[in-house]
N, C-alpha and C positions, 0 to 999 in steps of 0.2 A: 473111978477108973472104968473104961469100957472092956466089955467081955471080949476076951484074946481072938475068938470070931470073928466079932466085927468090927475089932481091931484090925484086922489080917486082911480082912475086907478094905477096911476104909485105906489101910495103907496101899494095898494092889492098886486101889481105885487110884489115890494121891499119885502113886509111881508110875502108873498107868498114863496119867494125865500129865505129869511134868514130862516124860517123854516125848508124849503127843507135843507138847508145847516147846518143847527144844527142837522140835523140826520146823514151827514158824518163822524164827528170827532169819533165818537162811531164807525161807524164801520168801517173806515179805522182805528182805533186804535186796533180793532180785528183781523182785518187779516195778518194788519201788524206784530203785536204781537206775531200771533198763524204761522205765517212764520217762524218769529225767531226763535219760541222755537223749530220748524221742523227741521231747518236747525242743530240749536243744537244740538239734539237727533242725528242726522243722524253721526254727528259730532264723538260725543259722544261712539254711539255705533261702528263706524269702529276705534276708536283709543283704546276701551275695547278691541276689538277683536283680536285687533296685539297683543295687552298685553297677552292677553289668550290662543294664538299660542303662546305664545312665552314658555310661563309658560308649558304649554302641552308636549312643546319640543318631537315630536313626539313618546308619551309614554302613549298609552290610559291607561295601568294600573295604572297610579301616582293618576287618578282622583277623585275615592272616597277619597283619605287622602289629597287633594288638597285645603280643602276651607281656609284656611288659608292664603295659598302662594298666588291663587288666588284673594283673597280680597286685601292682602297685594300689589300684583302686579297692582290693578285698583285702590287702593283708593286715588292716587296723583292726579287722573282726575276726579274720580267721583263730580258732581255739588251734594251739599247738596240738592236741591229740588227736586232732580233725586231719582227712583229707579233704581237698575242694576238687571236682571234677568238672570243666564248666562245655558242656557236649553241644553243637550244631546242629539236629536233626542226630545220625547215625556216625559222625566223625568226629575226634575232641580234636578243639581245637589248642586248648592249654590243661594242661594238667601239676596244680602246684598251690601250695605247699603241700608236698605229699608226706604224711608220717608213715612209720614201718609198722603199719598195722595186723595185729593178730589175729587168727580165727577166733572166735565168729565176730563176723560182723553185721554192722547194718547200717543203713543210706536212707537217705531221704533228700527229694526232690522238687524245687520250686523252679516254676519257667520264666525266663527274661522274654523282655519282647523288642520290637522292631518296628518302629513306625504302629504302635499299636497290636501289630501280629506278633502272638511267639515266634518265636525266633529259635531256642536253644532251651536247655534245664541247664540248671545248677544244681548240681549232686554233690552232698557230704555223708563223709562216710566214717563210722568210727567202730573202735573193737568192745565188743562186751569180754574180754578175756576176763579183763583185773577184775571186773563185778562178777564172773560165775567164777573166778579163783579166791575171791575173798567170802562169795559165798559159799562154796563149799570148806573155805578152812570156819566159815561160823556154823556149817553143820558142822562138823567135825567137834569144835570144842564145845558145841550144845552137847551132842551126844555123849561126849566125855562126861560133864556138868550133871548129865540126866542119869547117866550110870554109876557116878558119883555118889550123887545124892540119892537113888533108886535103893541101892543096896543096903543102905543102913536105916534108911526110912521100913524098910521090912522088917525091921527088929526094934525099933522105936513105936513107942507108944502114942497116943494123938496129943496126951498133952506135953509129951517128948518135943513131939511136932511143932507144936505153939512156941515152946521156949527155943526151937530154934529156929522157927521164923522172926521171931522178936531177936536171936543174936545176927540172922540175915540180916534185918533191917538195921539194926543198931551198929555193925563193927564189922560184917563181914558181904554187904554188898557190894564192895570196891574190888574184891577178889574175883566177883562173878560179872562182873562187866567185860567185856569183849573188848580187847583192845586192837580188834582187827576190823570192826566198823567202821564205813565212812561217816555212818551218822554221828555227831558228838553228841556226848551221854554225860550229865554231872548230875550230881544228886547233894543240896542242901538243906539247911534247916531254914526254919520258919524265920532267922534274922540273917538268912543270903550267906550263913557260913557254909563255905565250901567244905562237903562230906567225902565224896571221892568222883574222880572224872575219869573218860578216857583219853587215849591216847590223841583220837580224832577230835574230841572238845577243847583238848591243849589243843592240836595244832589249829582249829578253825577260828578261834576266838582269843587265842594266849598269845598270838606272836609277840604283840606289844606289851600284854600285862600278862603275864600263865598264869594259868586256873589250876595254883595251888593248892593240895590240900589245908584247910584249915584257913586262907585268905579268905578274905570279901569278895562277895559279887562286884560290890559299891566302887570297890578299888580296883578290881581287873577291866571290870566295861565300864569305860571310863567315855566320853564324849561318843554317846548313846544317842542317835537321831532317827525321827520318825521318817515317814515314806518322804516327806515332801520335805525334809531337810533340816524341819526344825528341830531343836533337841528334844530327846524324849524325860521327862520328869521319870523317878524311883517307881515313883507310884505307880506309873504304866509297865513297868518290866511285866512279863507271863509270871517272874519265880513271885509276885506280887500279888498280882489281880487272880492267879487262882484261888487264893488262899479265900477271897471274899466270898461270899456266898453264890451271887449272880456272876461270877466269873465265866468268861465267855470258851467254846471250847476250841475254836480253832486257832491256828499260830499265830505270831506275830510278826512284823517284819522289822528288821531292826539295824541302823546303820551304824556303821562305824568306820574310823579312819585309820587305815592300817599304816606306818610308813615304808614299809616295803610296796606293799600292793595299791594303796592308795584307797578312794573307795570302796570299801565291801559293803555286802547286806549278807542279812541273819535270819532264818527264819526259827523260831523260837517257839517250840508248846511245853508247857510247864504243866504239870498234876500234882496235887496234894495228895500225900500220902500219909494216911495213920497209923498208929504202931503204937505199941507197950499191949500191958494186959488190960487198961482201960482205956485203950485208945487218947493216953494222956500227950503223945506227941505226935509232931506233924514234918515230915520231909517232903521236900518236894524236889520230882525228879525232872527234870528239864534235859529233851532232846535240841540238838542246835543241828543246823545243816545252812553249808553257805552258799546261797544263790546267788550271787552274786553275777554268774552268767545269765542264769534265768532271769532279772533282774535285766540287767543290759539290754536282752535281747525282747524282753515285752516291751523293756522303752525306743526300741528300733522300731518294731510292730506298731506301739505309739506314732509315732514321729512318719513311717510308713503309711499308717490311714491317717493320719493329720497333710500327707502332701498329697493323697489320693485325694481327699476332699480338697483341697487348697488348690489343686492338678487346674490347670486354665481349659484342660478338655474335656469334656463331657464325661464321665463315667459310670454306667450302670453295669450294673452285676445281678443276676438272677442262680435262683436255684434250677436244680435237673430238670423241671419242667417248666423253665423259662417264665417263670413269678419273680419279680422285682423281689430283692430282699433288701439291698442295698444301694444309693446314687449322691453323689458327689452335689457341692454345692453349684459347681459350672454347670449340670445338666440343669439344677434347676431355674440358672440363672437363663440358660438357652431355650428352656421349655416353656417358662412361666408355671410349672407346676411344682407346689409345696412336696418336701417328703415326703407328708404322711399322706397325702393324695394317690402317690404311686405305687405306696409300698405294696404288696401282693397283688398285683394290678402286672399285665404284662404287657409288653414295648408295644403292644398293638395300639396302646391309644395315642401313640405317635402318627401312625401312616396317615399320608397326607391325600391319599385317593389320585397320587400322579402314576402311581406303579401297577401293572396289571398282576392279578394273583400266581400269572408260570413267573416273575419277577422272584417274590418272595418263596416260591417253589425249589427255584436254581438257588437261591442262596443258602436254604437248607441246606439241598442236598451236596453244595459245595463244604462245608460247616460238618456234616457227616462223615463227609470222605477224607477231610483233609483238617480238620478240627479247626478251621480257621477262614473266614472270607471279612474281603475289607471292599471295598467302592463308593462312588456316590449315592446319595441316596436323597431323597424328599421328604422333610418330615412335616408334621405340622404343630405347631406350638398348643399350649392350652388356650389361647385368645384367638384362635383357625388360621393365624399366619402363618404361612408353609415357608419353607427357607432348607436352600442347598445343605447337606452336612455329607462330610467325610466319615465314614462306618469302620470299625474292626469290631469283629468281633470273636473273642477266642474260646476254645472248651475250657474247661480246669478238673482234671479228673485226680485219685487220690492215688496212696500209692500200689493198690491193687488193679489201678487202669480205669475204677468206677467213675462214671462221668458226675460229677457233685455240682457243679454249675456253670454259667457261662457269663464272658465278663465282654461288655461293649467301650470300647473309646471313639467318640467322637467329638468333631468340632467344627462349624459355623463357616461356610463357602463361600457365604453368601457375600460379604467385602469383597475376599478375592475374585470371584466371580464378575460383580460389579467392575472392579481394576483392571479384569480382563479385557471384559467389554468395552470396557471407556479405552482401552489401548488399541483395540480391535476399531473402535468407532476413529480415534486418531489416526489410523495410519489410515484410512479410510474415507477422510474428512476433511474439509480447509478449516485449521483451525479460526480463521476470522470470520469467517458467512456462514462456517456448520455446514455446506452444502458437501455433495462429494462433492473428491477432488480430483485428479487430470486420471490416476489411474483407476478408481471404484470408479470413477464416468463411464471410460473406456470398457471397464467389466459389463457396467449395464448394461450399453448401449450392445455388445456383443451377445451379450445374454438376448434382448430384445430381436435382434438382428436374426437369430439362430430359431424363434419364438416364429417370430415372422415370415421364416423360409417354410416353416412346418406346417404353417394356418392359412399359407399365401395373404397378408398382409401386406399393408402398406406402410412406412414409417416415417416420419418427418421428424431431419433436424434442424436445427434454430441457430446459427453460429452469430451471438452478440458478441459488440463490442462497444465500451462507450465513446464518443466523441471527443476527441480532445482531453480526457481524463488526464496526461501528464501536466494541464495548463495546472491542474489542481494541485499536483503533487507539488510540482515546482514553485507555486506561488501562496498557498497556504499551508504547505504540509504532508508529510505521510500522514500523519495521524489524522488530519482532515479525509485524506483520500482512505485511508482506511475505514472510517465513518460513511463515507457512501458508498464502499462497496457493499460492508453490512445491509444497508438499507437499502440499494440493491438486489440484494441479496432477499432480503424481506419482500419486498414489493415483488419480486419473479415468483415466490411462493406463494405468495397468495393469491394472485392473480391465474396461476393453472391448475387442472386440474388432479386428483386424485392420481389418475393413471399415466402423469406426466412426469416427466424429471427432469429436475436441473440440477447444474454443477457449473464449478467457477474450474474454468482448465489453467488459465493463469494471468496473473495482471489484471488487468478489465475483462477480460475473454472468459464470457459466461456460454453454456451449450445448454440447450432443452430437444428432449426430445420428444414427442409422442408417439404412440404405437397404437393401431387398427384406426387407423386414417382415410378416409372412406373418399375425399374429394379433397380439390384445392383450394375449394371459399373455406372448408375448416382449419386447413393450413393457414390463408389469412386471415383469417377471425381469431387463432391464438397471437401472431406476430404483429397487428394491430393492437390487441390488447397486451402484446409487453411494451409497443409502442406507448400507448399510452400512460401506462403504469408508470414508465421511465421519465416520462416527459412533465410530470409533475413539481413542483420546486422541493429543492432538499433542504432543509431551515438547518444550518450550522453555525455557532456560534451567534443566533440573533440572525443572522442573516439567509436570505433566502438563494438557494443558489439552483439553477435551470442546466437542465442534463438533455442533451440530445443521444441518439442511438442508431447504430445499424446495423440490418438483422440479415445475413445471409441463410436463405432458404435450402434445403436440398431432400428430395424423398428418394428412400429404399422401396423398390429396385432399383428405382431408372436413371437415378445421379451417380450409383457407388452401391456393391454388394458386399463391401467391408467396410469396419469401423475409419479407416484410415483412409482410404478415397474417400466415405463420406464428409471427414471431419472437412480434409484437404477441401472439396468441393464446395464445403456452408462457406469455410474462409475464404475463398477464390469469391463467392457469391458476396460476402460482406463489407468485403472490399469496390466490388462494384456497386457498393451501395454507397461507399461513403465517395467514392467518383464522381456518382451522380449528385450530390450536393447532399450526403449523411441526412441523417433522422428519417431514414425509409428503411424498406427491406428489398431484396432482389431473389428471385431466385435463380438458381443454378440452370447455365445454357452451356452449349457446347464453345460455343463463342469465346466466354469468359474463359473456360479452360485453354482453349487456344491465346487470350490475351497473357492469363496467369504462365504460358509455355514462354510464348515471347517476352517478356517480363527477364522470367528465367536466365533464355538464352541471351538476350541483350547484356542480363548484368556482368554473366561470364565473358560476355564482349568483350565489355568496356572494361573488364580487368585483364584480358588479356592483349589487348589492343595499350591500356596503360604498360606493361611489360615490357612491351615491344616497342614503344614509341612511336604511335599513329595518331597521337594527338598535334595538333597544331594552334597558333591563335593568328586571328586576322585584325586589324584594326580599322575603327570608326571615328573620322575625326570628330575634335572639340573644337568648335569655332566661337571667341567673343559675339554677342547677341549685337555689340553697335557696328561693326564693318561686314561681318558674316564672313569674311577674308582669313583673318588671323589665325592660324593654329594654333592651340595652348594646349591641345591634347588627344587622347585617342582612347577611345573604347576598346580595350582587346577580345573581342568574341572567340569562343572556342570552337575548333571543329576538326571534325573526326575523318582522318585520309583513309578509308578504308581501303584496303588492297582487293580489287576485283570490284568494289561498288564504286567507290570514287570520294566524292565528300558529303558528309550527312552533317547536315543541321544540329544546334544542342538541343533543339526542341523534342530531338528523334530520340535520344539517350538520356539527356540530364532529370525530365520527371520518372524515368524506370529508376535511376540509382538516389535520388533524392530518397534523404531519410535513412539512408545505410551509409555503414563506414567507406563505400566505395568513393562517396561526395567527397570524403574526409580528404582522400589519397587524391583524387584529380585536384580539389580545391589545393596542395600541397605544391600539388605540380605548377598547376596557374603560378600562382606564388613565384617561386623557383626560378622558372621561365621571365614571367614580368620583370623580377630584380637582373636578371641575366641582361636580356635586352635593353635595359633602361641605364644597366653598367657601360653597352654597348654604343648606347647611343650619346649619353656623357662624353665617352672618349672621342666622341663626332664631331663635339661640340653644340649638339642637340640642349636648348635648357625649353625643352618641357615636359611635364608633373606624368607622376603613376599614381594609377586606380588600382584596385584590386576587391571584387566583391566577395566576401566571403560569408559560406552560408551560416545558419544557426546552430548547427550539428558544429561546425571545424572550428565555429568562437567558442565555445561553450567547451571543449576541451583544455584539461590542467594545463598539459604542453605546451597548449599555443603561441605563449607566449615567447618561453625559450626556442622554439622553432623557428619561429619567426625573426628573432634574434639571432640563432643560427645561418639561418641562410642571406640573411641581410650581409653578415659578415663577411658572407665568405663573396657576396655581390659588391661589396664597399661601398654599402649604401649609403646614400646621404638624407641627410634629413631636410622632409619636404619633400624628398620624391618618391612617394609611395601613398597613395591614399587607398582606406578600406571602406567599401561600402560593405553595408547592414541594412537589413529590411527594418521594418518597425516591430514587427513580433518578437524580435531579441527584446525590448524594452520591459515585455511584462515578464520575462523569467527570469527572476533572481536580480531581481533592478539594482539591490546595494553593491553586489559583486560582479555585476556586469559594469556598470559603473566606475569602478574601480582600477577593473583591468581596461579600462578608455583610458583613462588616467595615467594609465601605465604605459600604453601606448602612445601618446600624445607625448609621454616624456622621452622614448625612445625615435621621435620624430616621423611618426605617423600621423596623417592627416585622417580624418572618419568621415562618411556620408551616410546620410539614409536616403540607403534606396526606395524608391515607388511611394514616394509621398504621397498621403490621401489615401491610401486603397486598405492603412491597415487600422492599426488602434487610434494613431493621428492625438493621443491627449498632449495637450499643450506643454501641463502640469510635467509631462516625463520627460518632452523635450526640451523644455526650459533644462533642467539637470545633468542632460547627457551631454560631455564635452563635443558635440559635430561641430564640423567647418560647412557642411555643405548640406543642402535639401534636393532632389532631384525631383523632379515633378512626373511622374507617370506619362506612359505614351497612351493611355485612356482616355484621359481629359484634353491631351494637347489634341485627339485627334478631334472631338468635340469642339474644338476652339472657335471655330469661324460660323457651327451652326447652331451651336447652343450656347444661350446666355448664361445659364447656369454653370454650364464647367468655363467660362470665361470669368465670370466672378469666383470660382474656388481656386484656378488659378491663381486670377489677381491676388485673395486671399495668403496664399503659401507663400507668395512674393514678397506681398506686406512683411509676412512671418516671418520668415527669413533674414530679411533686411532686419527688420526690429531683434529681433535674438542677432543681430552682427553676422549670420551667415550669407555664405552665396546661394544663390540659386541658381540651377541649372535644369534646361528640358529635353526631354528625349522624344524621340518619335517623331520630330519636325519631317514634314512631308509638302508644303504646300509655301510660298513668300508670302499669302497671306498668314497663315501660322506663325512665320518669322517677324511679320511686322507689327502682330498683334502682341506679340514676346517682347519685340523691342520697347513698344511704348508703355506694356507692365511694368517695365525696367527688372525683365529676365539678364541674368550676368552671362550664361551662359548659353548655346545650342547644339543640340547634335541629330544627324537622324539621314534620310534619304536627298532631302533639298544640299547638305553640303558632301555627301557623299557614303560608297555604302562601305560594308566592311571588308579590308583591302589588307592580301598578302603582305609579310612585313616588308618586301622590297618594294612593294607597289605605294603601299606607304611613307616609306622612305622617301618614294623620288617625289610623293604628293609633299611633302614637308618640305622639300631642298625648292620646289618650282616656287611653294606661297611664299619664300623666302628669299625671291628671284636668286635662288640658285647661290644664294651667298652663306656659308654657314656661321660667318659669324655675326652677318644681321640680327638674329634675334635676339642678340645683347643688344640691340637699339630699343626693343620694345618689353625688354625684362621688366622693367617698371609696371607694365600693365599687367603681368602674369602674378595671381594669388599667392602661386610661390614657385620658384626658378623650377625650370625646367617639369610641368603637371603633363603625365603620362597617366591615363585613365584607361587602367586593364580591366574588362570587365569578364569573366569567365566564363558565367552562367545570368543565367534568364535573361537572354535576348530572345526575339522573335523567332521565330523557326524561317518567315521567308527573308532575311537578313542572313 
């Protein structure tokens, strides 16, 4: 026995210290607690936050109609005990699921972002009430416990003491456990028999099997799984592995399957505890606490930096003084530099050397003031390749406002950039030559123009056009035609220089221009050499194909002090280039401008002159070649009663409107008229033939046909009186389909001629094919006839021709009785021209037809036999002489 002294002593001491120790469980239960719910919130609020970027989807307008989607998007996380507060800057825009939370509380905040920028926080907010009310009822019954046991420990002896620590541990620990802790408390024996629990270790771990007194461990934790899911074996439980020597001292985490709650986890620390008087036994007391949030929300955290790394945007993060700590696998895929290359290394060994240093100045101090700057930026790779990138970069301070670090997103311009540009170069561009196109020309040429006024220059433009380019379209192809404007296209390139430009304005219509043009021989020393350049053979398809060109000339000032006179003036000039016999150039006179007015004004004439009906036609007899007597028929020439001038020639009008739709509508009219007259003259008793020439513009339209068939109908035309001539250049466009529609023609009782035999393609090969009745012989060579041998055998020749393909032959331009007699003994069929008469109003006409037929009209039925077919009336509209 110890002396009652230090007895008295040791017991103050004991009482002393068990009270000291009954004020811990209170407040390690509070800090512990108000940890938790820390870590939670912090939890909590950066897994709202992904959610709330996500929903945002960088589109600050969706916001105000947002609380819906919003709530809907957080409410799978939110903790019922939780508020969620989700704030703009300084104004909330949703507030919910709101609990009725008690004082005190506390909040903790993560920020969503916005296209990379914050944007907003997410604030959760929860009460410590129930933790500082459960803590002070476990001071409370410490204190009770401490005063308890104080008292009678004062009169108890030490080895008093021993026997009742030994009845503590053995029988009456269960009484002093606190059943007002969150943390669950059980205390077993060394083979997992349950000794006694509390209230919290029932309900954390018992819902499914309760932590009975005097049950098994074995039997209550029953499908017991580790972190990673698989089952946990006996041997790993904590009430186990402490028991071993090396037992380890921190918790355990332990899963189980609730059927209420579903998955839960357990965190689990087990201690051995000894007892008796030789420490002959062993309990062991196991704390349980379920984290089952904590838990959830580090595998958000998970899942959270597995999509920041996985993120397709760049991401780095540094600490307070902008030191790399952290970067995503996209930075390193964009940078070429490994992690561990960068890590404590700061963003500076990006800068590409495009930005000056007040650049990265302003971006600070934008980043300072406003905790946030995003822009383009220049970086440059680890391998020195610099490339466009899009920048944010945001503060991240904690919840005292300390700034902890700064987080960058970016990503890779340099496609879109590229996509820009190429869309920028397209609307800019022709897409087939890559040359500008009609409007980036017209820019330049303005730009240069404006260049030019300022320096007092001189400026030369170029207006090309190729020759005949539709013969290629029409007869081998667009695709063909498209192949040499490319090449083209190539050969003007290379052929000028640096400081020149060309561009395709449209069709064949290419423009160049030069600028500080100093004389006119440099003007012709580039237009010769696109001459050249052009005049080359184009190899298509194996075959060699020969391009001619005409270059209309014009220089700033003296042609045109805008882009638009000038252009006008190169085309007014390239035009009189191909006048003058194409494959030259001209330049710009005042002349031509005055041609290109009259030009103009004539075509408005001659369409308002058609309007009005100031057209006329006259006719030119047909006389058989053997009597020179007979009439079989009549040329109808066209001509124009102008009011106030009198009558104009076709020679004066018809080559201005050739090639426009104007030809279309007089050639229409001719028509029209012819079938009228020849209705007219039927009912005379007239039987001779109509002609009608029509040009290569009025065949070549869809209509034709039916038009033609229209107005015949409504003339009750008969078949055989109506014949068409055609030049020879109809032959090489679209020969199957021209062709065809002869064929269609000849079945609706049209006769066909080609007009001006000799003067055009002349192949035998096409003429054999095309269904004609007739050959006209040129008034070129007839007028040749008596002095030159040579057009007297090409004559004879067409005659021959003629005759052998079963056609007639007929000649125009007879002027002389030896021309008619040289005709007659070719065995020419037919004659016409100035020797039997010239072209005569249709009444003057008229009475010529009634006299050769001594005035009897129904003589010519004595000589129908000799006519080609009853009644040939030869209207011819266009291309007669001008002095005819």
């Amino acid at each position: 026995m110890l002396p009652s002294a230090t007895a008295s002593k040791l017991t103050h001491l004991v009482s002393a210290l068990a009270l000291a120790i009954s004020l811990l469980p209170a407040l390690g239960y509070f800090l512990v607690q108000r940890e938790g719910v820390v870590h939670n919130l912090i939890a909590s609020a950066k897994t709202q936050s992904v959610l709330v970027t996500e929903v945002v989807g960088h589109n600050i307008k969706i916001w105000p109609s947002a609380h819906e989607r919003l709530l809907e998007a957080i409410m799978p996380v939110v903790e019922p005990q939780h508020a969620t507060l989700i704030l703009y800057g300084q104004t909330r825009l949703i507030s919910g699921p709101y609990a009725d939370l008690r004082w005190p509380t506390i909040a903790r905040e993560a920020e969503f972002f916005d296209f990379g920028m914050p944007a907003g926080r997410v604030r959760v907010v929860a009460s410590l009430a129930d933790i500082l009310l459960q803590s002070a009822m476990i001071l409370v019954l410490s204190l009770v416990l401490a005063i308890a046991v104080f008292i009678p420990l004062r009169q108890m002896s030490v080895r008093a003491l021993k026997r009742a620590s030994e009845l503590l541990v053995r029988g009456e620990l269960h009484r002093s456990l606190v059943d007002g802790l969150s943390e669950g408390v059980l205390l077993c024996d060394e083979r997992l028999q349950i000794i006694a629990t509390n209230r919290s270790a029932r309900h954390i771990a018992g819902v499914a099997h309760p932590l009975l007194v005097e049950a098994n461990l074995a039997d209550c934790l029953r499908g017991a799984t580790r972190e990673d899911g698989s089952p946990m074996p006996l041997s790993e439980w904590p009430m186990r592995r402490c028991l071993q020597p090396d037992a380890p001292d921190g918790p355990v985490i332990m899963g189980m399957l609730d059927p209420l709650r579903g998955q839960i986890w357990l965190s689990l620390k087990s201690s051995a505890i000894q007892h008796g008087e030789q420490n002959e036994h062993t309990a062991v007391v196991t704390t349980i606490e379920d984290v089952t949030a904590q838990k959830r929300n580090a595998d958000r955290l998970i899942i959270t930096e597995y999509a920041v790394h996985c993120a397709r945007d760049a991401i780095i993060i540094t600490d307070a003084k902008a030191r790399i700590i952290q970067v995503n696998d996209a930075f390193c895929r964009l940078t070429g530099y490994p992690r561990e290359q960068v890590l404590g290394q700061t963003p500076s060994i990006l800068r590409s050397g495009h930005h000056e240093p007040a650049f990265y100045r302003a971006m600070w101090a934008q980043i300072e003031q406003t905790g946030a700057w995003s822009g383009e930026i220049w970086n440059r790779a680890r391998d020195g390749r610099t490339f466009p990138a899009w920048l944010s970069i945001s503060e991240v301070r904690d919840g005292k406002n300390r700034l902890t670090s700064y987080i960058g997103t970016s990503f890779d311009l340099s496609e879109r950039m590229a996509a820009e540009q190429q869309v920028r170069h397209l609307a800019r561009h022709d897409p087939l030559t890559g040359l500008p196109n009609r409007s980036y020309l017209r820019e330049a040429l303005g730009k240069a123009l404006a260049a030019a006024e300022r320096h007092d220059w001189r400026v030369g433009v170029y207006f090309i056009d190729l020759d005949h380019f539709k013969l290629i379209n029409d007869s081998m192809g667009h695709h063909a035609g498209d192949q040499v404007l490319a090449e083209v296209a190539r050969r003007l390139t290379s052929v000028l220089r640096e400081e020149d430009t060309v561009g395709r304005l449209a069709g064949d219509e290419f423009v160049v221009f030069s600028t500080k043009v100093d004389t006119d021989g440099g003007l012709v020393t580039v237009a010769e050499a696109i001459l050249q350049a052009l005049a080359a053979p184009i190899v298509l398809n194996g075959k060699e194909l020969f391009l001619t060109t005409s270059v209309g000339i014009v220089v700033y000032p003296q042609d045109g002090r805008d882009v638009d006179t000038l252009l006008s003036n190169a085309d007014t000039a390239m035009y009189a280039a191909k006048g003058d016999g194409r494959a030259n150039f001209k330049f710009f006179t005042e002349e031509m401008n005055e041609a290109s007015r009259h030009q103009l004004d004539t075509t408005n004439a001659v369409r308002m002159a058609l309007e009005q009906g100031e057209f006329v036609l006259f006719y030119q007899p047909q006389v058989l070649a053997g009597d020179g007597e007979q009439i079989i028929g009549a040329e109808a020439l066209i001509r124009w009663q102008r009011p106030g001038v009198g009558l104009i020639p076709p020679g004066q009008f018809i080559p201005v409107i050739e090639g426009s739709r104007l030809i279309i509508e007089l050639g229409n009219w001719v028509i029209e008229e012819a079938l009228r007259k020849a209705h007219a003259w039927q009912s005379l008793g007239f039987t001779i033939c109509i002609s009608v020439n029509v040009s290569p513009l009025q065949f070549r339209q869809e209509n034709f046909l039916s038009q033609l068939q229209e107005a015949a109908a409504r003339h009750a035309f008969v078949a055989g009186s109506l014949r068409l001539e055609v030049t020879e250049s109809l032959m090489l466009t679209e020969p199957e389909a021209t062709i065809a529609k002869m064929h269609q023609l000849r079945k609706l009782g049209f006769l066909l001629t080609v007009d001006d035999f000799g003067t055009g393609y002349s192949s035998l090969a096409y003429l054999a094919r095309f269904p004609f009745d007739e050959l006209k012989i040129d008034r070129s060579f007839i007028h040749r006839l008596s002095q030159d041998d040579s057009a007297k055998a090409i004559v004879n020749a067409i005659i021959v021709l003629s005759h052998a393909l079963g056609l007639k032959s007929v000649a125009e331009g007879v002027e002389s009785q030896t021309q008619a007699e040289i005709l007659r003994s070719l065995g020419c069929d037919s004659i016409q021209g100035y020797l039997y008469g010239r072209p005569l109003p249709v009444e003057e006409f008229e009475r010529r037809v009634r006299n050769s037929l001594h005035g009897n009209l129904a003589a010519p039925h004595a000589k129908a036999a000799a006519l080609p077919h009853p009644g040939l009336l030869l209207v011819k509209a266009a291309e007669s002489s001008p002095s005819q």
